[in-house]
SEVOZA-887044 format. One record per residue (C-alpha): x, y, z. Coordinates in steps of 0.25 Angstrom, whole numbers, plus 5000, padded with zeros to 4 digits. Layout:
XYZ
...
END
This chain:
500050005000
500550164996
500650245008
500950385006
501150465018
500650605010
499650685015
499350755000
497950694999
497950714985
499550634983
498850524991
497550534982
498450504970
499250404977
497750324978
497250344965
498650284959
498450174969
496950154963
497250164947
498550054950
497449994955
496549994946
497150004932
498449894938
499250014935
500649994945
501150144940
500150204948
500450124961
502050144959
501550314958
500950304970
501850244977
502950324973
501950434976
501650384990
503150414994
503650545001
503650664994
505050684995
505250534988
504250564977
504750574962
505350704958
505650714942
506050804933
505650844918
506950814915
506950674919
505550644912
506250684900
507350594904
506650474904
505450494895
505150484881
503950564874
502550544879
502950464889
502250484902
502750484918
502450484931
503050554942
502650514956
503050644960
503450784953
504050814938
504850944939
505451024930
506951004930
507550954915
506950964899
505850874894
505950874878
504650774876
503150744879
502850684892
501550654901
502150664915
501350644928
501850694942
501450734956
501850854953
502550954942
503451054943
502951184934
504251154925
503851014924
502651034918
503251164909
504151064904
503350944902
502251024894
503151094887
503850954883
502250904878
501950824891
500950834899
501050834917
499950764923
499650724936
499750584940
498250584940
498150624927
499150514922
498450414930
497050454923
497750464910
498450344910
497850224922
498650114918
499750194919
500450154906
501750204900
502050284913
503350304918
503550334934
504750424935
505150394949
END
C-alpha cells in the first residue's frame, strides 16, 4: 500500500486517482507515479527541459513525477506532464510545439498509459 505523509489534499487526491485508473485499466505506469509521487517533496523528480530534450525524440510523451524547469534547449515537439512547471518550462516546451499538461490531463488523454516515458 502507498503511504504518503503529505498534507496537500489535492497531491493526495492525485496519488488516488493514479491508484484507481492502474487499477482499472492494468496500467502499472500510473501505480509507479504514485508511488514516486508519494515520496518526500525533497526526493520528488526535478527535471530539466534540457534533459527532456536529451532523451527524447519528436512527439514522444513524458511524465514527470515532479517538476520540469526550465534550464537547457529543446529543439523538437514534446507532450510533457508534470506536477509542476517552471514558467520557462512551459515557454520553451510551446515554443518547441509541445504541449505541458498536468498528470491529470495525461491520465484522461492516455489511461492505458502507453508510449509514456517516466523520467525519474
Amino acid at each position: 500500500m502507498i503511504k504518503s505523509k503529505s498534507s496537500n489534499a489535492l497531491l493526495l487526491r492525485l496519488i488516488e486517482a493514479l491508484k484507481k485508473k492502474a487499477h482499472e485499466e492494468k496500467a502499472p505506469i500510473w501505480r509507479a507515479m504514485a508511488e514516486r509521487l508519494s515520496k518526500p517533496r525533497a526526493r520528488r523528480a526535478e527535471v530539466n527541459v534540457g534533459e527532456i530534450a536529451k532523451y527524447t525524440k519528436k512527439n514522444d510523451v513524458v511524465a514527470v513525477p515532479g517538476k520540469i524547469l526550465g534550464a537547457g534547449e529543446i529543439d523538437h515537439k514534446v507532450t510533457a506532464a508534470a506536477l509542476g512547471f517552471s514558467s520557462k518550462a512551459v515557454e520553451k516546451i510551446t515554443q518547441a510545439g509541445g504541449k505541458c499538461l498536468s498528470l491529470e490531463e495525461l491520465m484522461k488523454k492516455n489511461p492505458r498509459g502507453s508510449g509514456v516515458k517516466i523520467m525519474r
